[in-house]
C-alpha positions in Angstrom: 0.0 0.0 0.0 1.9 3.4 -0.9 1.6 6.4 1.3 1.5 10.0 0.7 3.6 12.2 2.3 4.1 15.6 2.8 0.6 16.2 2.4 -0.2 16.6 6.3 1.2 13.7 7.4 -0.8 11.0 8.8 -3.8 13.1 7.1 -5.0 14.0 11.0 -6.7 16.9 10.8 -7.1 18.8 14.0 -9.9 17.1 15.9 -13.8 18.3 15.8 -14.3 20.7 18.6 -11.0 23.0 18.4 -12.6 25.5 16.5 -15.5 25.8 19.5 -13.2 25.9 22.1 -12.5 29.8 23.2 -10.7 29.9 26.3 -8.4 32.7 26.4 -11.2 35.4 25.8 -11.2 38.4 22.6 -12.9 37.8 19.5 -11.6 34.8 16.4 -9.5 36.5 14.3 -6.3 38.0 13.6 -6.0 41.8 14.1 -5.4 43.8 10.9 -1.8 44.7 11.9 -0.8 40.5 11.8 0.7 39.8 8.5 2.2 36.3 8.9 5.5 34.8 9.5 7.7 32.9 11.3 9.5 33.9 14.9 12.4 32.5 16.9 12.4 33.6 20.8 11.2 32.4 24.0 8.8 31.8 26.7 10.5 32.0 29.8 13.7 30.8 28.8 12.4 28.1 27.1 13.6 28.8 23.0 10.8 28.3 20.9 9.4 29.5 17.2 6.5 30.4 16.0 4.3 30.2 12.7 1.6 33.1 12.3 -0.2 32.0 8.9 -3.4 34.2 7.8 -3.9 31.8 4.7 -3.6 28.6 6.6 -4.8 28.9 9.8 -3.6 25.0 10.1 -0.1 26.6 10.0 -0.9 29.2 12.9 1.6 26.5 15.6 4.5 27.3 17.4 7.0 24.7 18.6 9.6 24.3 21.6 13.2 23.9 20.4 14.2 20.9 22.7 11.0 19.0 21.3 10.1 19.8 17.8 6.1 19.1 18.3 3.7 21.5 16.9 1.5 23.1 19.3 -2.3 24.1 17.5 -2.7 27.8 18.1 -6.1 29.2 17.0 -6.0 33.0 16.2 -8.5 35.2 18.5 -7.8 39.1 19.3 -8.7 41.8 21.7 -8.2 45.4 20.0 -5.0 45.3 18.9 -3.9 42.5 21.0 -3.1 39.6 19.5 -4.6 36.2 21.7 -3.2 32.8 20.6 -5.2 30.0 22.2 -3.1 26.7 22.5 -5.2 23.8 22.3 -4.4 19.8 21.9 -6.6 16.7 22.6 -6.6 14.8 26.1 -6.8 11.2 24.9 -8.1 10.1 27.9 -10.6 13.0 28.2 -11.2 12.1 24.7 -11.9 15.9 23.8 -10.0 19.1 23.0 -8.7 21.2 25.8 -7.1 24.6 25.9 -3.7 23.8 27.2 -2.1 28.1 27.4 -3.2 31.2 25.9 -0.5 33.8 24.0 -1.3 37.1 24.8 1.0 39.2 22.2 1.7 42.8 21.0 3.8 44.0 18.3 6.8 46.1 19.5 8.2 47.0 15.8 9.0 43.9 14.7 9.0 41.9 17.4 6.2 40.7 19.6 6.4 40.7 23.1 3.9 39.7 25.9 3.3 36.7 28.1 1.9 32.7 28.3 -0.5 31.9 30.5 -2.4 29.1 31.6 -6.2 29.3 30.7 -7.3 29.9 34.5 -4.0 32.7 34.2 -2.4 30.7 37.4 0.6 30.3 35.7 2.3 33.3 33.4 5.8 33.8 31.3 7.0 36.2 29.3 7.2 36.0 25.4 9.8 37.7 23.3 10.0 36.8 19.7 11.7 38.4 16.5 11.4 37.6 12.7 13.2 34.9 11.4 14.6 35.0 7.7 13.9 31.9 6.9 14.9 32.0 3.2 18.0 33.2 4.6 18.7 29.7 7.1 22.1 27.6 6.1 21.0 24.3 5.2 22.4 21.6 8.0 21.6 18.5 5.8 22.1 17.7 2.1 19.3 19.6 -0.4 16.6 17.4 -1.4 13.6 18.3 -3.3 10.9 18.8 -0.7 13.2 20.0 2.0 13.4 22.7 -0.6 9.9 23.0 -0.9 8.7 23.0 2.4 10.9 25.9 2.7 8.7 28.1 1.2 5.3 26.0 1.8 5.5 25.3 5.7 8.5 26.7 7.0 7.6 25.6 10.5 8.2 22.0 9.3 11.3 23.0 7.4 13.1 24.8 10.5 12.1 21.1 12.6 13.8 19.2 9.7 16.6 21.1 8.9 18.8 19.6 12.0 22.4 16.8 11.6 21.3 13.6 11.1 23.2 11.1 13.3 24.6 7.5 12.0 23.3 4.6 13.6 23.2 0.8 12.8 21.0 0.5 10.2 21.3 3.8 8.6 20.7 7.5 9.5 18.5 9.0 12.1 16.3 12.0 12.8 17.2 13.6 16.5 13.5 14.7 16.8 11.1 11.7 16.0 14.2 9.1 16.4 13.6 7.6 13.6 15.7 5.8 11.4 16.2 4.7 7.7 18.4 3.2 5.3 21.6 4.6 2.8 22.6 2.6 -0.1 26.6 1.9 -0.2 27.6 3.9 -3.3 24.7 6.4 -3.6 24.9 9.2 -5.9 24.2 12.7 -4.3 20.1 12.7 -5.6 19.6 8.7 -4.8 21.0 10.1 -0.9 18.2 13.0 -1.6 15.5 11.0 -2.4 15.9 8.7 0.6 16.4 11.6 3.0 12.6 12.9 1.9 11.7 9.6 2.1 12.6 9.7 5.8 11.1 13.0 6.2 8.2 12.2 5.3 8.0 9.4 7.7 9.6 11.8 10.6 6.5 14.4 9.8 4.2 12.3 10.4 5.3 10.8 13.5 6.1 14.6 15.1 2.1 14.9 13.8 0.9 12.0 15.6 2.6 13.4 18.6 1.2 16.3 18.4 -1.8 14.6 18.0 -1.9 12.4 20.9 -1.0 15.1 22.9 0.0 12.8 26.1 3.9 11.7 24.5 3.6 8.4 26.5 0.6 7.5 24.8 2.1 7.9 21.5 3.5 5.4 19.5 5.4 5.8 15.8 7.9 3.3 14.4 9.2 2.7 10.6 11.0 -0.4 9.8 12.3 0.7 6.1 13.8 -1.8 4.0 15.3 -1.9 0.5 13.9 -4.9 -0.9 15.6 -4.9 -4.3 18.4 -2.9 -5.9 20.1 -3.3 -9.7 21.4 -0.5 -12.0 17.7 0.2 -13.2 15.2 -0.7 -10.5 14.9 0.1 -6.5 12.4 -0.6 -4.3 10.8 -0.4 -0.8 8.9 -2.3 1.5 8.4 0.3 4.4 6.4 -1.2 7.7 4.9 1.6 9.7 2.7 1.2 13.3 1.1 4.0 15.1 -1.1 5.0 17.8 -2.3 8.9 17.6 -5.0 8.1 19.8 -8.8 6.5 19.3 -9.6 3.1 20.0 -6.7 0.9 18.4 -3.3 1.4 17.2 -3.0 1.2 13.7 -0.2 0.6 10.8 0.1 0.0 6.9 2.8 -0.6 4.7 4.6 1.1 1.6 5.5 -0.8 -1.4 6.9 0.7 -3.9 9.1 0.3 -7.2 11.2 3.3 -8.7 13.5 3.9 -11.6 17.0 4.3 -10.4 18.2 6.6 -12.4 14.9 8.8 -13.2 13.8 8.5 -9.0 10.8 8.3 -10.8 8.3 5.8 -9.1 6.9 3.1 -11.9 3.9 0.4 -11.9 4.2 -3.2 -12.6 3.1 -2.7 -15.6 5.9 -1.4 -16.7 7.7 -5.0 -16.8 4.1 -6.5 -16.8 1.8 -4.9 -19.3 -1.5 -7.2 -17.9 -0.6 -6.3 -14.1 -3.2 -3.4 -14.0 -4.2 -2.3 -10.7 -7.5 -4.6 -11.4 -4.9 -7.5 -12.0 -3.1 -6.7 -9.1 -6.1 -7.2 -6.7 -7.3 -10.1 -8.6 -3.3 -12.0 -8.0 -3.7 -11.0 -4.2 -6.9 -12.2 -3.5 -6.3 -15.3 -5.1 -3.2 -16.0 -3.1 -4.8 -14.5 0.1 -7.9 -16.5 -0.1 -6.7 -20.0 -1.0 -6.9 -22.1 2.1 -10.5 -23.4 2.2 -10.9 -22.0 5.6 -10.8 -18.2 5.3 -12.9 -16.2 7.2 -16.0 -15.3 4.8 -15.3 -12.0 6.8 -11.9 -11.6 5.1 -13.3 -12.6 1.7 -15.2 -9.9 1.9 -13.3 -7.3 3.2 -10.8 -8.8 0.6 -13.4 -8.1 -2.3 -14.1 -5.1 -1.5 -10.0 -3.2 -1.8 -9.4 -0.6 -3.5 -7.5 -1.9 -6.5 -6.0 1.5 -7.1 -4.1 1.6 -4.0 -2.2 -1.8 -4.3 1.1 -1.4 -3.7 3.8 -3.5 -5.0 7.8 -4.4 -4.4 10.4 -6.1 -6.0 11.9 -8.7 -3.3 14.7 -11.9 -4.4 11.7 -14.1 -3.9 9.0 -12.3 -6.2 6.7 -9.5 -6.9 5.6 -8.9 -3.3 1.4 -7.1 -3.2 0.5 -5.4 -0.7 -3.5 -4.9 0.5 -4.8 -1.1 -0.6 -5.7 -0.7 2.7 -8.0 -2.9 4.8 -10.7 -1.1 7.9 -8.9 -1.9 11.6 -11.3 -5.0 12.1 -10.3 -6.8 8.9 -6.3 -5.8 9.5 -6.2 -9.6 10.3 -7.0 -10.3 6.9 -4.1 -8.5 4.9 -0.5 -8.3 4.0 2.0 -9.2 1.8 1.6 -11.8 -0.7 5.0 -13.3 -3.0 4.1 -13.8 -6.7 7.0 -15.6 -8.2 8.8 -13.7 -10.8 8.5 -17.4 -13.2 4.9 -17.5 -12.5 4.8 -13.7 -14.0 7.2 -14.4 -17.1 5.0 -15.1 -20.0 3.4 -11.8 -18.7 6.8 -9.9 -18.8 7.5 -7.6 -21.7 11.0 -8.4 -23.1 10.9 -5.3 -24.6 10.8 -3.3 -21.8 14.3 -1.6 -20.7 13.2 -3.3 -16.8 12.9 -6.6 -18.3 16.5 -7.8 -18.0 16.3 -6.5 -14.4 13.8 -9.4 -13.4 14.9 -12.6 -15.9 18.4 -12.3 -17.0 
């Protein structure tokens, strides 16, 4: 099953009942003088930076330097005083609470003013400045959506932009501790493309956090793997599980093939003209469902896939398909089934610059 990322991460959008909450008094809204931005200062002494987005409201967050999780801030004013409610959901309240209130004025270009706690028992003082972003030295390697998330979230783009540290198994991020694979010999864009890859992962598991609000009730792990690797073809098979909060946790996995040289991701079909999405689904449930004693439960769940969200991977054993994505109670009833690459051959376009890839 393939992923997007970059999008918003796990896709969670902030949970029904922020926008009612109003704790920290004035009216919603920014006032006119706000024009957006981001900010580096502090509360306290506590170094933090901040995202003021009149666009994207979703954007209005700020962050704490040591932890690199977004916290919500929903845009209110009173005259010309800026009032940035802090909000984030109590999993076992199992609603949205009001967790501090930003009280801020501008001061040229700075803003200054105080946090408080909603019932104002607790109070620190806020300095912040405008921060250049365009201007930041890059601390890791350019890749194509650190680039772009330069200029689309720069919130996310400060959080990224940080060493990575070597580790068995590869490199990993200092914020989300999570790690991923390098290929021995990479070229400077295949080292690119796996560092997005791994930022995508690491922005959605700061979300979930975020998310979850309570951090020992969240949960985020990636077990990447390169499955296959020539001079024309790579591909993944990337395990993920998470809990963000609800009932269950939950996972899926990302199978994916991609031209070496290009980066470019490519469908069976490519090698396989017949292994349409449709064909796909119709290999996997025939391989899933053979034992006489399947649940009629997972035949039908089974049945009822998406076929356009099959994911495949190129493994030494076969073409591995993954499930499109099964509901939590039928979870039982997926993963990954191994087509051999013999059984496929008749299928296999000779013709095709993959071919001698698969059957040399």
């Amino acid at each position: 099953m393939k992923r997007l990322f970059w999008l918003a991460g796990l896709a969670l959008a902030a949970h029904a009942g922020a926008q009612e909450l109003q704790a920290c008094g004035g009216e919603k809204g920014f006032p006119a003088w706000v024009q957006g931005g981001v900010y580096s200062g502090t509360i306290g002494k506590l170094p933090i930076y901040l995202q003021l987005s009149r666009q994207n409201t979703d954007q209005t967050a700020y962050f704490y330097q040591s932890k690199g999780v977004n916290l919500q801030l929903t845009p209110f004013h009173d005259g010309e005083v800026l009032i940035l409610q802090e909000s984030g959901w109590n999993v076992s309240e199992g609603r949205e609470v009001s967790t501090g209130c930003l009280s801020l004025s501008a001061s040229g270009k700075n803003l200054t003013g105080r946090w408080t706690t909603p019932d104002v028992k607790g109070a620190q003082p806020v300095t912040l400045t405008p921060l250049n972003v365009a201007a930041l030295p890059l601390n890791l390697p350019a890749s194509p959506h650190l680039q772009k998330l330069r200029q689309t979230d720069p919130l996310s783009f400060i959080k990224l932009n940080r060493p990575l540290l070597k580790v068995a198994g590869g490199l990993k991020e200092p914020y989300s501790g999570i790690v991923y694979p390098r290929i021995a010999g990479a070229n400077a864009a295949l080292n690119a493309f796996l560092q997005d890859r791994q930022m995508g992962y690491v922005l959605e598991a700061l979300d979930c956090r975020s998310q979850v609000g309570q951090p020992d009730e969240y949960t985020y792990t990636v077990e990447g793997k390169v499955t296959w690797q020539s001079n024309k073809l790579l591909s993944f098979s990337d395990n993920v599980g998470y809990y963000c909060g609800g009932a269950h946790p939950d996972g899926y996995t990302s199978d994916q093939i991609f031209d070496r040289q290009t980066l470019k991701e490519i469908r069976p079909s490519a090698i396989w003209p017949k292994l349409t999405p449709t064909r796909l689904k119709a290999l996997y449930i025939g391989a899933s469902t053979t034992p006489k004693d399947v649940d009629p439960t997972c035949r039908d769940a089974l049945a009822d896939m998406d076929s356009g969200g099959m994911g495949a991977a190129l493994t030494s054993k076969g073409l591995e398909i993954m499930d499109s994505g099964l509901p939590h109670v039928a979870a039982a009833c997926g993963g990954g089934v191994v087509i051999p690459y013999a059984a496929l051959r008749a299928e296999a376009n000779k013709k095709s610059v993959y071919y001698r890839e698969i059957y040399r």
